[in-house]
Backbone as JSON Lines, residues from 0, in Angstrom:
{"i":0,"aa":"X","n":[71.09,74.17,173.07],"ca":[71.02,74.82,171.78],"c":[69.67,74.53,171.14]}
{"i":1,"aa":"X","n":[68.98,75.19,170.14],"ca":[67.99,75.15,169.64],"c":[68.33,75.07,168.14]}
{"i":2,"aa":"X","n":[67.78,73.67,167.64],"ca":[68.7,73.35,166.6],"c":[67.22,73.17,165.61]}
{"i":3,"aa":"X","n":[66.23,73.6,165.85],"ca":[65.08,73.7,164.78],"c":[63.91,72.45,164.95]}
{"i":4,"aa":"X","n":[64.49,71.39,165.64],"ca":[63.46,69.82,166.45],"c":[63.59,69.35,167.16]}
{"i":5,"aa":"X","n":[63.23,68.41,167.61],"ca":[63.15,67.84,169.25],"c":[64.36,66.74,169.35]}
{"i":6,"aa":"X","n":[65.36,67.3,170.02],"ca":[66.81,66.58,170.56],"c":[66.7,65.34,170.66]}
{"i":7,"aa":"X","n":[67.12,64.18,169.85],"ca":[67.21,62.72,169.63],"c":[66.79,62.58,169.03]}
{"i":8,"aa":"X","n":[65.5,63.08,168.17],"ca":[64.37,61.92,167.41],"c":[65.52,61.55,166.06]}
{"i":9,"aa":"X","n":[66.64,62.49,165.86],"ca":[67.42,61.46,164.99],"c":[67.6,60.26,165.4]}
{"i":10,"aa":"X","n":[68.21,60.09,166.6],"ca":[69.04,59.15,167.37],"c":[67.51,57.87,167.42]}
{"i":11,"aa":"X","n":[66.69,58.39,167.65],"ca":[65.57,57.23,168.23],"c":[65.39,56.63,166.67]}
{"i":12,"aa":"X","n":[64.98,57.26,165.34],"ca":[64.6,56.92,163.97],"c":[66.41,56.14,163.27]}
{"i":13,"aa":"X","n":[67.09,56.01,164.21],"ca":[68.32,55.5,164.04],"c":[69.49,56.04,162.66]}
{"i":14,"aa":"X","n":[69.14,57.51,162.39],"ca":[69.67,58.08,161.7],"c":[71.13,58.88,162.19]}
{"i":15,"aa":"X","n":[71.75,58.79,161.17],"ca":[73.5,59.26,161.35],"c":[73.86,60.61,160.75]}
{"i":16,"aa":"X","n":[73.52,61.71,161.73],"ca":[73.27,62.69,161.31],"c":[74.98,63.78,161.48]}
{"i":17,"aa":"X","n":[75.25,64.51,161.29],"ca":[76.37,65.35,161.0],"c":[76.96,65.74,162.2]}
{"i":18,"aa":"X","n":[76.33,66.02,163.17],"ca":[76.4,65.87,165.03],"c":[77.16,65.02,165.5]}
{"i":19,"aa":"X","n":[76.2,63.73,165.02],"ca":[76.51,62.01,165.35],"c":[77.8,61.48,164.95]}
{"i":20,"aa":"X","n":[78.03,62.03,163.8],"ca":[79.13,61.69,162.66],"c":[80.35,62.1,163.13]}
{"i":21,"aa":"X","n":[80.54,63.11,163.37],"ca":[81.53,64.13,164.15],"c":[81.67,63.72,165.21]}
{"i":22,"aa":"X","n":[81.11,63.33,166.6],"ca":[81.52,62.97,167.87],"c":[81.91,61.46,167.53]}
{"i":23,"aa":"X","n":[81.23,60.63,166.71],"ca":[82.08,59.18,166.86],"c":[83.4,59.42,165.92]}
{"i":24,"aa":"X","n":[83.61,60.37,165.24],"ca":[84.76,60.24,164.4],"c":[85.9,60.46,165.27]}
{"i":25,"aa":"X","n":[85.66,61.67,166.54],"ca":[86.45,62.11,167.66],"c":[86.39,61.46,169.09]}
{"i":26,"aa":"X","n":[85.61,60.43,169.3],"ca":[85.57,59.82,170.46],"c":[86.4,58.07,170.17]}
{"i":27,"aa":"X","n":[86.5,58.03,171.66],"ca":[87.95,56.97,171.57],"c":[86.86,55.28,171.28]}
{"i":28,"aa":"X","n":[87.75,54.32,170.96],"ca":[86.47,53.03,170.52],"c":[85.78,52.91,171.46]}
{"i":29,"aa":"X","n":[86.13,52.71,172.81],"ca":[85.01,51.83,173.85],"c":[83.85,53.29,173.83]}
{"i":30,"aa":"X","n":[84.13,54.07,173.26],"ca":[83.08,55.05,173.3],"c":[82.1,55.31,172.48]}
{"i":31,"aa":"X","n":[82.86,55.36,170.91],"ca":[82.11,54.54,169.48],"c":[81.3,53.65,169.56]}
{"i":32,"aa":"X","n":[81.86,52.33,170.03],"ca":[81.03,51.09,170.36],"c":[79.7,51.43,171.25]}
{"i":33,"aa":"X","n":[79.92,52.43,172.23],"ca":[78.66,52.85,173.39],"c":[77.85,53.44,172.1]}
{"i":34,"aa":"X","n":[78.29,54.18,171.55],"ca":[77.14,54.85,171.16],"c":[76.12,54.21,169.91]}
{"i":35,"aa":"X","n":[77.47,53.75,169.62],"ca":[76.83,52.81,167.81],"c":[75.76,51.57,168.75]}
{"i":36,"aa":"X","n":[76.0,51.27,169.74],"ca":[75.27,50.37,170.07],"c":[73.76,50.92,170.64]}
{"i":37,"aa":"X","n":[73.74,51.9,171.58],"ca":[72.91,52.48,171.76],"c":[71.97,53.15,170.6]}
{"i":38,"aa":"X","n":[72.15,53.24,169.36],"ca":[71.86,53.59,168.39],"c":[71.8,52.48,167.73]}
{"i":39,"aa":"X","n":[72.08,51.72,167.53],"ca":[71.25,50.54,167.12],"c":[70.19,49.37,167.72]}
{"i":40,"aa":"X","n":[70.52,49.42,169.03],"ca":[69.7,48.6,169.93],"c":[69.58,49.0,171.07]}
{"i":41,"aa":"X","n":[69.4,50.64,171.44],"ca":[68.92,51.04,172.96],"c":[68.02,52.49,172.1]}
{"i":42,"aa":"X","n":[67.7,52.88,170.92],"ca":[67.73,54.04,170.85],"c":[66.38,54.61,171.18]}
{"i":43,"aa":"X","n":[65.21,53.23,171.41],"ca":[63.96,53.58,171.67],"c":[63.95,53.7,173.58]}
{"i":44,"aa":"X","n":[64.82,53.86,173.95],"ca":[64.94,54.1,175.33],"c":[65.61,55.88,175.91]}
{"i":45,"aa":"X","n":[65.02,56.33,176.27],"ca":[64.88,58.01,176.68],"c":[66.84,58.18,177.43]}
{"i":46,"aa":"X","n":[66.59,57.55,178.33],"ca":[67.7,57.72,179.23],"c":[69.05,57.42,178.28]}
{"i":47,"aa":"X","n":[69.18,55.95,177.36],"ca":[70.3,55.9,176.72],"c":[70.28,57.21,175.66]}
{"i":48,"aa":"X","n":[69.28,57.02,174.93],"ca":[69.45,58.3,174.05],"c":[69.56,59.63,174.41]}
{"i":49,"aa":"X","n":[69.81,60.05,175.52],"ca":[69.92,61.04,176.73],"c":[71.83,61.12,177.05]}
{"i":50,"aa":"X","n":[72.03,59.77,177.05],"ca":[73.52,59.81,177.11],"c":[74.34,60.46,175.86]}
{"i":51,"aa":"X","n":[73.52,59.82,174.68],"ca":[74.09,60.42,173.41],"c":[74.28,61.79,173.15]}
{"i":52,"aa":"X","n":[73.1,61.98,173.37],"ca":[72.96,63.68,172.88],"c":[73.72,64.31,174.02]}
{"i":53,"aa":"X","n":[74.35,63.84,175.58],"ca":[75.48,64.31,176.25],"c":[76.55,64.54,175.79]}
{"i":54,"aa":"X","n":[77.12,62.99,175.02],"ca":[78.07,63.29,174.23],"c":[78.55,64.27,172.98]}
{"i":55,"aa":"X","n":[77.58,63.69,172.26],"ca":[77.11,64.7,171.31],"c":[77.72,66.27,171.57]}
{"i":56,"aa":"X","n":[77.38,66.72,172.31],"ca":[77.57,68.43,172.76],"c":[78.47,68.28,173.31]}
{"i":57,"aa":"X","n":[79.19,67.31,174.43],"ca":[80.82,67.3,174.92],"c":[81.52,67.57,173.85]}
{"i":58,"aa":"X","n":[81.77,66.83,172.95],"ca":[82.39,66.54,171.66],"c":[82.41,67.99,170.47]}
{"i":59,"aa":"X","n":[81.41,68.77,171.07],"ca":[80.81,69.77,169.99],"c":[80.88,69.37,168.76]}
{"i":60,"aa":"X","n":[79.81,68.24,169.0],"ca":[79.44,67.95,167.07],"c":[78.26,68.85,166.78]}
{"i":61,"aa":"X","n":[77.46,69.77,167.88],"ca":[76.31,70.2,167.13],"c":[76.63,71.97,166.87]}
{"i":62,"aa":"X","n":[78.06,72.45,167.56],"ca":[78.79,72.88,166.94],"c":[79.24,73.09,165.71]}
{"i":63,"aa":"X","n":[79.86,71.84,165.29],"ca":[80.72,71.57,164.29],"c":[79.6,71.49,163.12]}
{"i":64,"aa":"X","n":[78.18,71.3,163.39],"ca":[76.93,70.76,162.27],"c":[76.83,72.58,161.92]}
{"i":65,"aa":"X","n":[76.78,73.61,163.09],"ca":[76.23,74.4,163.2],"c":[77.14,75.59,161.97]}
{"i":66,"aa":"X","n":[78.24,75.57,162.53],"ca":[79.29,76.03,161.77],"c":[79.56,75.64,160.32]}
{"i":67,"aa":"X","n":[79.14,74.25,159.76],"ca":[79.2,73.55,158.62],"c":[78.22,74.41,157.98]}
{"i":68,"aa":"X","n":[76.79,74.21,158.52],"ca":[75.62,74.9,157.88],"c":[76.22,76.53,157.44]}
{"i":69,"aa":"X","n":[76.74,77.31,158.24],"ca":[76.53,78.28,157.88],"c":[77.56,78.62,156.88]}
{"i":70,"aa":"X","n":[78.5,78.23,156.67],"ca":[79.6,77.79,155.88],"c":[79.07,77.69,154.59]}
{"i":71,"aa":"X","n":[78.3,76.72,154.49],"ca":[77.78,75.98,153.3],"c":[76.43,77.47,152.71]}
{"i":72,"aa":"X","n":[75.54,77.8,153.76],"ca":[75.0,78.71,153.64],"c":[75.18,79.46,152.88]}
{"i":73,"aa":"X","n":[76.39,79.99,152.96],"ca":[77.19,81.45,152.72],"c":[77.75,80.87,151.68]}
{"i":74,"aa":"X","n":[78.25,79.99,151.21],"ca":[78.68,79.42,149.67],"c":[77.25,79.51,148.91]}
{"i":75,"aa":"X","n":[76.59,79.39,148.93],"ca":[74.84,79.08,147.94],"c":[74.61,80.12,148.09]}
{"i":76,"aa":"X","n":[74.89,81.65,149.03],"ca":[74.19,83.02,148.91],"c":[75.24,83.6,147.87]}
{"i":77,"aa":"X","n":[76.88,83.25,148.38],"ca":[77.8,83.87,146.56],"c":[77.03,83.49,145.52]}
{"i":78,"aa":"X","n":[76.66,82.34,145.32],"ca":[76.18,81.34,144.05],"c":[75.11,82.52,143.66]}
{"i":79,"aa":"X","n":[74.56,82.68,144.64],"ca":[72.83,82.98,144.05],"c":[73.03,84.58,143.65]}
{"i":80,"aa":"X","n":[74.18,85.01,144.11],"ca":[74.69,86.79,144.15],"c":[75.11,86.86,142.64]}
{"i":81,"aa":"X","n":[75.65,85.56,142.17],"ca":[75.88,85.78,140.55],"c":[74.86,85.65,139.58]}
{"i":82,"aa":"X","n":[73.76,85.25,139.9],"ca":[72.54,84.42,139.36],"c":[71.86,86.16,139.15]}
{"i":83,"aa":"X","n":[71.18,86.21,137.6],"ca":[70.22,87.42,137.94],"c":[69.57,87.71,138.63]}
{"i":84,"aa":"X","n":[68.52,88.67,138.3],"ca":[67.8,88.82,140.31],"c":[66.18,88.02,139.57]}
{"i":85,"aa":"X","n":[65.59,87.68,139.84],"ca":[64.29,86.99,139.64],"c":[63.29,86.34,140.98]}
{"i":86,"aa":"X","n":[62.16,86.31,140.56],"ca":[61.27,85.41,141.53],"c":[62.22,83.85,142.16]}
{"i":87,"aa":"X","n":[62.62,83.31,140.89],"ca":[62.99,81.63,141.66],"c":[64.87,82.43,142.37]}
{"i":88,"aa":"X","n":[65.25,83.41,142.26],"ca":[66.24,83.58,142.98],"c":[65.87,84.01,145.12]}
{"i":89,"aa":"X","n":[65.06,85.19,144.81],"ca":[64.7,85.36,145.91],"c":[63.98,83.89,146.87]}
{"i":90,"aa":"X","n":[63.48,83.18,146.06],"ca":[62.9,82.0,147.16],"c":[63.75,81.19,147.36]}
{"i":91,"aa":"X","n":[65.03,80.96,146.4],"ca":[66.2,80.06,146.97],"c":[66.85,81.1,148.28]}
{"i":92,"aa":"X","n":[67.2,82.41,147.93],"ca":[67.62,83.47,149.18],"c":[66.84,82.61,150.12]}
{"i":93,"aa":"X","n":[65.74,82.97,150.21],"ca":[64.21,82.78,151.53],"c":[64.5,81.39,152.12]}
{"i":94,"aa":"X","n":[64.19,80.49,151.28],"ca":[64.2,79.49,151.6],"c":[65.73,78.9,152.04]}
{"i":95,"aa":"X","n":[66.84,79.37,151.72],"ca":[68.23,79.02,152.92],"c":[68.17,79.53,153.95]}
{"i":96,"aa":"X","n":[67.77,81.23,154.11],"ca":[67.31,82.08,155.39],"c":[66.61,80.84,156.11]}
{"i":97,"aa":"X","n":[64.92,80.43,155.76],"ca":[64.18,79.83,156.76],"c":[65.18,78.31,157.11]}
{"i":98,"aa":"X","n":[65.54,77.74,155.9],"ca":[66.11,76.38,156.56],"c":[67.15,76.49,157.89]}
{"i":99,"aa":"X","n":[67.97,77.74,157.7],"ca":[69.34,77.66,158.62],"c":[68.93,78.44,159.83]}
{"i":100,"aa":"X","n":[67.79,79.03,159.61],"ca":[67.33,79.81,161.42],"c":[65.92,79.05,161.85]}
{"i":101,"aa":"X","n":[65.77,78.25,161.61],"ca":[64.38,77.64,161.9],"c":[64.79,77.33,163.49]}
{"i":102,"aa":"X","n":[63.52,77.58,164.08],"ca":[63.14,77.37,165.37],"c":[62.13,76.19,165.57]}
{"i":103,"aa":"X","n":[62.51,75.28,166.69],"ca":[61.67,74.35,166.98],"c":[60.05,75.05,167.23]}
């Protein structure tokens, strides 16, 4: 999937991102423990952080991130559909467009 940056650098900067959040909430403990650990003390290593982002997509957390976004998306475009029409309306439009289709 092409999710807008380069696959792990959450995982390596040791951040708990909506992906991450979702597969340990659904994976069993000795699996939690793999990953929370690898994410805290393997994450500057390619291959462990390689396992994660396996899981990660088994689990379809980047799915579940993907589907959230657009969800949420589509709640802030009603919002902005009630809002008069103006300059700072169209760049909130623009600017959810570029955030939710951005390409690496």
């Amino acid at each position: 999937e092409d999710v807008g940056k380069p696959l792990g650098i959450d995982i390596k900067e040791k951040k708990m991102t909506l992906p991450l959040i979702y597969t340990l909430a659904h994976a069993d403990r000795p699996t939690r423990r793999q990953i929370m650990n690898i994410v805290r003390n393997e994450s500057h290593k390619t291959d462990r952080v390689a396992e994660v982002i396996a899981l990660v997509r088994q689990s379809g957390g980047i799915e579940y991130a993907q589907e959230a976004m657009y969800r949420y998306r589509q709640e802030a475009f009603d919002l902005l559909a009630n809002a008069p029409e103006s300059p700072a309306r169209q760049a909130l439009h623009d600017l959810l467009t570029f955030v939710t289709e951005r390409k690496r």
